[in-house]
C-alpha positions in Angstrom: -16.4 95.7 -19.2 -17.5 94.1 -22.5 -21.0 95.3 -23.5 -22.4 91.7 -23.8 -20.8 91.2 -19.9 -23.0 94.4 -18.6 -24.9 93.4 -15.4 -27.9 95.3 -16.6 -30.0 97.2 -19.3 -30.1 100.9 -19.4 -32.1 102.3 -21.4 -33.8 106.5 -21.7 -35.8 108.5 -24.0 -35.5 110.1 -27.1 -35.8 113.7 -25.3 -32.3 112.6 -23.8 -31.2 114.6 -27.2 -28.3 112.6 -28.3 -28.0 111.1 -32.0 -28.9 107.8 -32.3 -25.9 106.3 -33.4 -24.2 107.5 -30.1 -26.9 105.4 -28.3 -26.8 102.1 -30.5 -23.3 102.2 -30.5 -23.3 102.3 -26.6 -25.8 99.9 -25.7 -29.0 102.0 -24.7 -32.2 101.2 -25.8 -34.2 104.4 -26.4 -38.0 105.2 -26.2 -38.7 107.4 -29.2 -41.4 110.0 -28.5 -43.6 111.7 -31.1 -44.4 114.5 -32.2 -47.4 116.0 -35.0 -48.2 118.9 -37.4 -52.5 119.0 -37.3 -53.0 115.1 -37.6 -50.0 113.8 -39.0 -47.6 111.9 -36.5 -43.9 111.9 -36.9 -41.4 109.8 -34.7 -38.5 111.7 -32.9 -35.8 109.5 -34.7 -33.0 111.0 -33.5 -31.7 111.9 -37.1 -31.8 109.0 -38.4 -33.7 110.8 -41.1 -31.6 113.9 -41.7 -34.1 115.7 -43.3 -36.8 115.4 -40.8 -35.8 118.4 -39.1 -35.0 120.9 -41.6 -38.1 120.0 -43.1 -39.6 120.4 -39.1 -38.6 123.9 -39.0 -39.9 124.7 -42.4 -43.4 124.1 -41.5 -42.7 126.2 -38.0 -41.6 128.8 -40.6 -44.8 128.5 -42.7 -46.8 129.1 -39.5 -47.5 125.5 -38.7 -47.8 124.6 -34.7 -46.7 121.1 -33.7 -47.3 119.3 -30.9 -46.2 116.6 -28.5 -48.0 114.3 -26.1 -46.7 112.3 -23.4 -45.7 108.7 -23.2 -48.0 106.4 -21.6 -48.6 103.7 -19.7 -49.0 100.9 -22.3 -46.1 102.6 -24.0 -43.7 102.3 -21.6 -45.1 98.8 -20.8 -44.2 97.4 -24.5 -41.2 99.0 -24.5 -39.9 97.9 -21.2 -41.0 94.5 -20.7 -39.0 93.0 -23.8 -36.1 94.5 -22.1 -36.5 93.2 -18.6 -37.4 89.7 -20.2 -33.6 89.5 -21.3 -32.3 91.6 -17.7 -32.3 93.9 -15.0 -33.0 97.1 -15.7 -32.3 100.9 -14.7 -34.2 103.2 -16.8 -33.5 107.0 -17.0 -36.9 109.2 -17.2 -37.4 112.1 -19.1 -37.4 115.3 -16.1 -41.0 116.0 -14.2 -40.4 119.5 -14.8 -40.7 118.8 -18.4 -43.7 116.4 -18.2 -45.6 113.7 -15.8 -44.7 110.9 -18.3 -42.0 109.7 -15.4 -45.3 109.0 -13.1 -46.5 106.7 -16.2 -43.7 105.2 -16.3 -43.5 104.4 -12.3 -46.8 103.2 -13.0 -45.8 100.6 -15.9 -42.7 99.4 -13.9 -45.3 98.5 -10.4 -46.9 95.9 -13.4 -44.2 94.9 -14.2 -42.1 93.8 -11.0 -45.5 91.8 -10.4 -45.3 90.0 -13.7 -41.2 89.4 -13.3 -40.6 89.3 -9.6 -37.1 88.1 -9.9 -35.5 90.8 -12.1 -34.9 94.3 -11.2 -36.5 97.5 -12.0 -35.5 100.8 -11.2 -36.8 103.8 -12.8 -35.1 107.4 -12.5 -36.4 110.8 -12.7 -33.4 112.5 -14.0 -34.9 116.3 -13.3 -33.4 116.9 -16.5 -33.8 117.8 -19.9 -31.9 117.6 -23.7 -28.5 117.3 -24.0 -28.5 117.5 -20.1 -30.8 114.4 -19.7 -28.4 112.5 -22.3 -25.3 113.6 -20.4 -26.6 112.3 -17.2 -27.0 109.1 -18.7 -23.9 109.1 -20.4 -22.0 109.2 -16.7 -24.7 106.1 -15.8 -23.8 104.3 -19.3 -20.1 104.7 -18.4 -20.6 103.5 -14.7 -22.6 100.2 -16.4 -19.4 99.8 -18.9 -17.2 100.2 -15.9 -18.9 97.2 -14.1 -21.2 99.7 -11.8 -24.0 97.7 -10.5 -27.5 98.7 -11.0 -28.0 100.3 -7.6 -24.7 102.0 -7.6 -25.6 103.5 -10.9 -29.1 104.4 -9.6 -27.7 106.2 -6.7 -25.4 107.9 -8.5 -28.2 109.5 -10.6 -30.1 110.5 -7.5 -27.6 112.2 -5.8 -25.9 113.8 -9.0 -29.3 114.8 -11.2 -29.5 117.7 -9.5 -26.2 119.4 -10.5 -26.3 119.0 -14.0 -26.8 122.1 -15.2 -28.8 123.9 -17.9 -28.1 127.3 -18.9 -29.7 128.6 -22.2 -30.8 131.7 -24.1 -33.4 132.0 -27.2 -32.5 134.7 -29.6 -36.2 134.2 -31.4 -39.1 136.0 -29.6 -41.3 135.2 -32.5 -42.2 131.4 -31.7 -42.3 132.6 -27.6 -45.5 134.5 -28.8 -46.6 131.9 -31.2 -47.3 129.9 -28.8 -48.7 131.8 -26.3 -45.7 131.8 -23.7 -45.3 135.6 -24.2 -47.7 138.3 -25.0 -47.5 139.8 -28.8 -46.6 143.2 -27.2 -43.6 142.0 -24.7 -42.8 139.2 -27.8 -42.7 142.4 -30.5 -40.8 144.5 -28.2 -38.0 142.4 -27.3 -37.4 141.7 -31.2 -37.2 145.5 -31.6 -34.6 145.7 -28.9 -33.1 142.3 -29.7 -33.8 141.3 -26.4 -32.7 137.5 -25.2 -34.2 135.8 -22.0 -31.5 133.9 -20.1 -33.1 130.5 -18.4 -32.0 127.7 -16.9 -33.4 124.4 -14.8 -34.5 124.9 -11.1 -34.0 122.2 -8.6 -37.3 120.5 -9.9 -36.3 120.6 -13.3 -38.6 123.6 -14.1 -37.8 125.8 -16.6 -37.1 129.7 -15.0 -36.3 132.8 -17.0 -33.6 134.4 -14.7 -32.4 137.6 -16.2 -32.3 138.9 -19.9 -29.6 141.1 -21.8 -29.2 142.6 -24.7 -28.1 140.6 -27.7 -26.4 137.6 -28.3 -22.9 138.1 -27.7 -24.2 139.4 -24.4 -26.2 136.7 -23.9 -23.4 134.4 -24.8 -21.0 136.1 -22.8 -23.0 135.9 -19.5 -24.0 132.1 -20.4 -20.7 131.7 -19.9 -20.1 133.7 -17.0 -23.1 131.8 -15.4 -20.9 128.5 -16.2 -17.6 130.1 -14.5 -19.6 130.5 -11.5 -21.7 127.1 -11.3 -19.3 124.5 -13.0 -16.8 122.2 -10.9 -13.5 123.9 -10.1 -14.9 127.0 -11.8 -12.9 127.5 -14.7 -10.8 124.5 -14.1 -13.7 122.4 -15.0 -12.7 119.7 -16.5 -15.8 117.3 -17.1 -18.5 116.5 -19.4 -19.9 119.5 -21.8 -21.5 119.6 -24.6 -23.8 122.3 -26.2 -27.5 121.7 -28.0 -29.2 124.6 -30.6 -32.6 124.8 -32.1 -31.7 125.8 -35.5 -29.3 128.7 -34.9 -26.0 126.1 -35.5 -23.4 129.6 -35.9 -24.4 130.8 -32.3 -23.2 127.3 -30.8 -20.2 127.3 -32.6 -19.8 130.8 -31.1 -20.8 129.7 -27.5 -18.3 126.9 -27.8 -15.2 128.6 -28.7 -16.1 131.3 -25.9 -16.2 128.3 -23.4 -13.0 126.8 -24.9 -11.3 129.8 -24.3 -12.5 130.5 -20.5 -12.2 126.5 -20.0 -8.5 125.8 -20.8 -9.4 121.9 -19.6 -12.1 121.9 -22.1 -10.8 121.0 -25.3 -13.2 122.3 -28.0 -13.2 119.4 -30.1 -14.8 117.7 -27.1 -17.6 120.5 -26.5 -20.3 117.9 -28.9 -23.3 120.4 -30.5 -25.9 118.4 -30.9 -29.6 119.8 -32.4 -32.4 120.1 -30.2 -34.9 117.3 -31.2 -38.4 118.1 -32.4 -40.1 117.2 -29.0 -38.2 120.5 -27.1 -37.9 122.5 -30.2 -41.6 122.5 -30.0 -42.0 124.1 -26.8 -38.7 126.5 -26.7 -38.9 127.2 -31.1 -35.8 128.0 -33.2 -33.1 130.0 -31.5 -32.5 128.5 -28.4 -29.1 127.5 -27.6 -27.5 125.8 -24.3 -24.8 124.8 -22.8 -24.8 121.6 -20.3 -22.4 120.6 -17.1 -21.6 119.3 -14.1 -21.7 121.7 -11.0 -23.0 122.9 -7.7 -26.4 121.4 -6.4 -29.6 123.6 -8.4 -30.9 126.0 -6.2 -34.7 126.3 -5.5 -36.6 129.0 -7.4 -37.2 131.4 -5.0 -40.9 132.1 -4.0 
């Protein structure tokens, strides 16, 4: 279906991690969050400016701590009702285990079904985060392109958020103790051993810390086992990947040609890296990289 045809407006966040050509060029208007370094404010563009990142990661290097805030009400209220005044439509949240923005959001759509009672509104938690948040709405953007209706789309999402999966590693200790997320002893002793904490998204989108090896071949290596195990048709997988990195672009490369080789239906050309945008890099610091797909249901963490 023609783009001008489309039966409704989708639309996500910046946090959804892709460049912002890919989402101009499909159709997708995108919320940008912010994020700052003491007072000054900085837009998450996407890379639009290519040098906003580097220069990001410079200041981290220089001992600077940035921040992020959520998105609120009035925020999604101006960005939201210019789109439903031209449509319906279906926009996909950044994940509640990543922040309560979603619950603003509800709360700006509720207005505005009041204000334009004969449109449609659907908002979706997609329990997701990064590249994985973008790749769930990249199946929704093709179901809209394919003629999908809104509701079909929206269910979709529901039943399918759940089983996109997010399995990363950080190789960098240093920022986990920066900002306070591991103690200076644990944080100094891992570096010594080269320690690197393998995590990936619970069932509420929550980020857990399930085992940790030693190294990052190792911690490549059993990313990808992990993938074997949880991906559709195990290694026969044959759907969407891609792979995001804060800052560490030579360990991605790596990751992907490990998965190209254990994938055969993966074609490494279509593994996409994509950087991991200033908003997460400022919780998870340089040194994360992850790996994204579709696969079993997310188990609970257990208690």
């Amino acid at each position: 279906m023609a783009s001008e045809e489309r039966q409704f407006i989708l639309s996500c966040e910046s946090t959804a991690n892709y460049p912002y050509d890919y989402w101009e060029k499909r159709n997708v208007p995108v919320l940008e969050y912010t994020y700052l370094f003491g007072e000054e404010e900085f837009p998450d563009d996407m890379g639009r400016n290519p040098d906003a990142l580097p220069e990001f990661y410079r200041r981290i290097d220089k001992g600077e701590m940035p921040s992020t805030s959520q998105i609120n009400v009035a925020q999604y209220l101006e960005f939201l009702e210019p789109l439903l005044q031209k449509g319906d439509v279906l926009h996909v949240a950044f994940g509640t285990g990543m922040t309560p923005a979603y619950h603003n959001a509800v709360t700006a759509a509720g207005q505005l079904r009041e204000k334009y009672p004969d449109r449609k509104l659907a908002v979706v938690d997609s329990l997701c985060s990064c590249a994985g948040y973008g790749m769930l709405t990249e199946y929704a953007v093709d179901m809209r392109d394919e003629g999908k209706t809104l509701e079909e789309t929206e269910a979709w999402l529901l039943e399918n958020r759940n089983k996109m999966h997010h399995q990363f590693f950080s190789t960098d200790l240093k920022y986990f103790r920066r900002s306070g997320r591991m103690s200076g002893a644990a944080a100094t002793v891992g570096a010594v051993l080269n320690i690197c904490p393998l995590m990936h998204l619970d069932d509420r989108g929550r980020i857990i810390a399930y085992d940790k090896v030693q190294g990052k071949k190792r911690a490549i290596s059993e990313t990808v086992r992990a993938m074997a195990r949880l991906a559709d048709n195990g290694t026969a997988y044959s759907g969407k990947c891609c792979i995001s990195h804060s800052n560490v672009q030579a360990i991605a490369e790596e990751l992907r040609e490990k998965i190209a080789e254990a994938f055969p239906n993966l074609k490494r050309d279509d593994i996409k890296i994509y950087d991991i945008c200033p908003i997460i890099a400022a919780h998870c610091g340089p040194g994360t990289t992850a790996v994204y797909f579709l696969g079993s249901p997310r188990p609970p963490e257990k208690a």
